[in-house]
N, C-alpha and C positions, 0 to 999 in steps of 0.2 A: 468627653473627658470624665465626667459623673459616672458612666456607665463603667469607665476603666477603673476610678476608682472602686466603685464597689465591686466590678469581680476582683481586683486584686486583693481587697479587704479579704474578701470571703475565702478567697484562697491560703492568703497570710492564715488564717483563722481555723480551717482543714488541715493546713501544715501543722499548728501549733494542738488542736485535737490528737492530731496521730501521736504527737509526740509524747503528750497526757498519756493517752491510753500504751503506748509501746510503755514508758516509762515509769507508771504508775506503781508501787510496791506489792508485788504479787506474791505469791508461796511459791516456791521451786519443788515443793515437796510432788514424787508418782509411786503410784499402786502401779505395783508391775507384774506380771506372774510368775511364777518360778516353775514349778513339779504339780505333779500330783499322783498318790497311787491309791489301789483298794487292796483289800487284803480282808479277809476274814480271822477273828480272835476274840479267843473266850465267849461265841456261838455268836458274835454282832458281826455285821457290815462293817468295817470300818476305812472310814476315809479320810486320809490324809492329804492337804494342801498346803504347798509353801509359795508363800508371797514375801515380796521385797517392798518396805517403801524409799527410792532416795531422793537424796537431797542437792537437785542440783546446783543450788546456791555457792557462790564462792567467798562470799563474806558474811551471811544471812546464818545463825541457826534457826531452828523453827520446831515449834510442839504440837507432837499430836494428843490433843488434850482428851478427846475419847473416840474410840471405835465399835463399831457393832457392825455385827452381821448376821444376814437373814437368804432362808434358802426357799426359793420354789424350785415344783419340780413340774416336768413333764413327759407326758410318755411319747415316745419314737413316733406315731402316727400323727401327718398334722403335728406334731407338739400339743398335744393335748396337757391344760394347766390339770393339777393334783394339788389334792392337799392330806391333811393329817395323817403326816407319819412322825413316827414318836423317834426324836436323836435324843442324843446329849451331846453338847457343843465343847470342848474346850480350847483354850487360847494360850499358845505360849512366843514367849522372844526368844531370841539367841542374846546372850551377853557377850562378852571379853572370854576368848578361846574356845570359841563356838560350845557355850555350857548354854543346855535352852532350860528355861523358865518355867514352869508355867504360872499363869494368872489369876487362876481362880476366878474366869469371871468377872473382875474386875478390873479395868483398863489404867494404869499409872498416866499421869501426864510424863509424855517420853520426850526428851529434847532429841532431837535428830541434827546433829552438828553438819555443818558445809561439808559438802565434797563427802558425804558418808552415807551410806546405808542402813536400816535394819530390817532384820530378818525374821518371819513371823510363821508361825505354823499355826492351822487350825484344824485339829482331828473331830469328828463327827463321828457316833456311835449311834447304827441304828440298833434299834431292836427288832423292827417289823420281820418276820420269815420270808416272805415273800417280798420284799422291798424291791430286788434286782431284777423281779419277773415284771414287777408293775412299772419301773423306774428305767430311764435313759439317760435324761438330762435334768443337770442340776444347775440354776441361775442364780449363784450367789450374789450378793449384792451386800456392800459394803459403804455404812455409812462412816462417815469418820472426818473431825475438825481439826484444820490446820490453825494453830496460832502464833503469832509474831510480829513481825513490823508494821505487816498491813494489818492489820487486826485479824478476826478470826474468821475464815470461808465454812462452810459447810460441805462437803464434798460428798457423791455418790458415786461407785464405779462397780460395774457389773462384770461378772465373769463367768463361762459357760464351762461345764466339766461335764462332760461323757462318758459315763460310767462304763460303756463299752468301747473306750478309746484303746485300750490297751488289749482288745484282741485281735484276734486277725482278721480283718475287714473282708467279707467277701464281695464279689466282682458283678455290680450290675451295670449292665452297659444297654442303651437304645437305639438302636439303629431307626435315622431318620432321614428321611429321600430327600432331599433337597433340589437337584433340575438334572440333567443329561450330563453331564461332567464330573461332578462331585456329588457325595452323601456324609453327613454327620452322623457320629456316634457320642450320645449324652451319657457321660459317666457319672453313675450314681454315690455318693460322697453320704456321709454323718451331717449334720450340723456341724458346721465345723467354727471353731474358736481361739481364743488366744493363746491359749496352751498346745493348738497343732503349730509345729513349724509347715511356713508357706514351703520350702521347697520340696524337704522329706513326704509331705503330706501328698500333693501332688504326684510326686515320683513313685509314692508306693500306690496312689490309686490306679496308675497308666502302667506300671510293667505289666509286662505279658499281653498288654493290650494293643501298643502302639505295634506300629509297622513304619518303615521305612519312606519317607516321602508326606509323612501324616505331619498337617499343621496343628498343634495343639493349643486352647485358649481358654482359658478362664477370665471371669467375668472380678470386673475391679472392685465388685462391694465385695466379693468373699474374700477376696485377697485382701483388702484392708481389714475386714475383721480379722484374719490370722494374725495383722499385723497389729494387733489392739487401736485400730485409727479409729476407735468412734468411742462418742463420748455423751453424757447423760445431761439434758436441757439444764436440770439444776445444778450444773458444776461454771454452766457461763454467767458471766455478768453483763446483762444484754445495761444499752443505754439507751440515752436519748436518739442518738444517731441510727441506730439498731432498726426502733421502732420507728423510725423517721422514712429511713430507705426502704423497706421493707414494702410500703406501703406500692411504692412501683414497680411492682413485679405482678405476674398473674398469679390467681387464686393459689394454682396446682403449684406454682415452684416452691423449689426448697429454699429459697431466698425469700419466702413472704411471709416469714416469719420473724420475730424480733430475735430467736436463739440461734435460727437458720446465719440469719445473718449477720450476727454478732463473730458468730463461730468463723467468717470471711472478714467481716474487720478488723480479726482479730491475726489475721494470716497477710493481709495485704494494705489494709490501713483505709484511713474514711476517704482520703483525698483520692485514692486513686480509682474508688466505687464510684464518688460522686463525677469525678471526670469521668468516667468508663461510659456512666449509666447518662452525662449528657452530651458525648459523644455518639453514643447508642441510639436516642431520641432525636438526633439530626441525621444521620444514616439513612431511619427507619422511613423520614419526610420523605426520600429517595427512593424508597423501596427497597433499602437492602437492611436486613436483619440479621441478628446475631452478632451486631459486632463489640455491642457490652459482652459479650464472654470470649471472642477473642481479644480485647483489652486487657479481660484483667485474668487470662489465664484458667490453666485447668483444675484450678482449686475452686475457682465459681460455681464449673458444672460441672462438678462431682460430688459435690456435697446432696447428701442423700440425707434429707430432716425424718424426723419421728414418723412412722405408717409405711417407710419407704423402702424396708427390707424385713425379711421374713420372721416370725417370732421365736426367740424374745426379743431380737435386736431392733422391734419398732416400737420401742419406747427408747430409744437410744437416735442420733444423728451420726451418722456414719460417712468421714470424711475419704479423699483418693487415697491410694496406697502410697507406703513409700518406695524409690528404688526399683520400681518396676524393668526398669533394662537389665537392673544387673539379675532378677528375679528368673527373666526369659532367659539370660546369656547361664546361669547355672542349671535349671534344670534342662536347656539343649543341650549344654554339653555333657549330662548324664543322659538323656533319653536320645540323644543323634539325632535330634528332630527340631524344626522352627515352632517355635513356644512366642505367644504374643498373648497381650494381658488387655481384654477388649470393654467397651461401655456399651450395652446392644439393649433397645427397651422395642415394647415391643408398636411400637407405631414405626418399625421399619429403620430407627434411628443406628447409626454402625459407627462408633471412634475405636480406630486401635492407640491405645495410651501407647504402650512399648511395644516391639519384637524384636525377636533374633535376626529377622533376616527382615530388612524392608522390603525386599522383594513379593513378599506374601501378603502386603497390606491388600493392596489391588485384591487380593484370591478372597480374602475374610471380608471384605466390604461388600463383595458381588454375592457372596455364600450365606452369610449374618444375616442380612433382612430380616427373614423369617422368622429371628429369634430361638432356634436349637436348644435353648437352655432353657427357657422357660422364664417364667417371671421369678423363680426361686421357691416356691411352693414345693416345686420337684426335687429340689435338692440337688441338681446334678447343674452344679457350675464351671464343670470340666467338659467342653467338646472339642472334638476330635473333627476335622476335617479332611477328607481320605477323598481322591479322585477313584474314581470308577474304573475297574482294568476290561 
């Protein structure tokens, strides 16, 4: 009877945690990406980017009391880091009848009202002559305080711009033998980031490449960073519970950390980890394993913590993608081909998240082992699976 009561306590006490933390006074305020172009004028580089922050609050306003932003760069190989090159930064908002501003530099504390938006542009002037020859990729990072009900966060959000985004991507493809039946072909991709659309991006890496009967598959961390899913350790507010679970996971998982795992309590709640993970630890007396990640879902084992994807996104946690079926059903039905969106590392492990045709799970499970894609160092997140004529 003691025994029942205190699990029930403990449980009353889990319920009443989630509810804390679901309910807790948060900022509704997102950095989201809009555009970006380059253009050359008056003999500089110049690059322009538009970002949106809204407010998804329906009763909440909320101030962004200041902003700053900061650029590394890197070149195309590897992502090799760079440093000193000379810009000049400027900042402007859009007002009432899209009239933009500029700032001067100087950040206004801006109220961002419920249910609205604002709209920001920030142009960059290089001077270097050579900047475009030495430069690919730009990782801006933006710091900037939300204040309001809950008092005030600190928030960082990182964003990737490819300065060679907007030409014409040429076609590298690897042909890779895989056994008697089938062969992969690894298509070579940019960096790719928040600013490519997942389906467009994909569809123009595969024309002209695919053929008929070709299962097509991309790997679910690249697909969630198109999808901006990942997100910087210091935007969580890890807790007690965080640091607590954490502690029961092996070294190497993405769960054994306090931010890893915040970023899941934050999606699924404490009560349903702590059942999962002591349902999990009674299984396991049996020999059977794995079944804390079948409890609590494919948000467990997709969370990819900091070191877990290729630079710059590993200083970043990189959660699943969204909408993965509708993902595969749009671009089959432009390329006439089975599209499945896969989790493949390389100790042999094979989940298909989504596809077009379930018929083909069977074919990617027997063929993936091997890993065709690479750990992501290669860049080529797009293979191609083609049987042999």
């Amino acid at each position: 009877m003691i025994l029942i009561n205190i699990l029930l306590f403990l449980l009353i006490f889990l319920i009443l945690s989630d509810l804390y933390i679901k309910n807790s006074p948060k900022s509704k305020l997102n950095l989201l990406p809009v555009n970006y172009k380059i253009k050359k004028k008056d003999g500089l580089n110049e690059l322009i980017i538009d970002l949106k922050i809204t407010n998804t609050s329906k009763t909440k306003e909320t101030m962004v009391s200041n902003i700053n932003f900061e650029l590394d760069f890197f070149k195309s190989k590897g992502n090799e880091y760079c440093q000193n090159f000379n810009y000049q930064e400027d900042i402007y908002i859009y007002e009432e009848n899209n009239k933009i501003k500029n700032l001067n530099n100087y950040w206004p504390t801006t109220i961002i009202k419920s249910n609205s938006e604002l709209f920001l542009r920030i142009i960059y002037k290089f001077s270097n002559n050579n900047f475009r020859e030495k430069i690919k990729y730009l990782w801006l990072k933006v710091f900037w305080e939300n204040y309001g009900h809950f008092g005030i966060s600190n928030n960082k959000d990182c964003l990737l711009i490819n300065l060679d985004g907007q030409k014409q991507r040429p076609k590298e493809v690897f042909e890779i033998p895989l056994n008697n039946k089938y062969k992969a072909f690894a298509i070579k991709t940019d960096l790719l980031g928040c600013f490519d659309n997942p389906v467009n991006t994909v569809i123009e890496y595969c024309k002209g490449i695919v053929e008929k009967n070709d299962i097509l598959t991309i790997g679910e961390s690249p697909l969630a960073i198109m999808q901006n899913r990942y997100i910087s350790p210091q935007n969580l507010e890890y807790s007690l519970f965080s640091k607590a679970l954490c502690y029961f996971f092996n070294p190497t998982s993405s769960l054994a950390t306090a931010c890893g795992m915040q970023l899941l309590i934050n999606r699924i709640g404490v009560t349903r980890i702590t059942f999962s993970l002591f349902v999990g630890f009674l299984f396991k007396l049996v020999g059977i394993k794995g079944m804390f990640y079948r409890l609590t879902g494919s948000e467990s084992s997709l969370i990819d913590d900091i070191s877990g994807t290729v630079k710059p996104y590993d200083k970043s946690i990189v959660m699943g993608p969204l909408n993965a079926d509708l993902f595969c059903k749009e671009v089959s039905n432009y390329l006439n081909i089975d599209v499945a969106v896969v989790d493949v590392n390389d100790l042999g492990g094979v989940k298909v998240l989504a596809s077009s045709n379930k018929a083909v799970n069977k074919i990617l499970k027997g063929n993936l082992i091997s890993n065709p894609a690479g750990n992501g160092d290669e860049k080529t997140p797009i293979v191609l699976i083609r049987e042999k004529k």
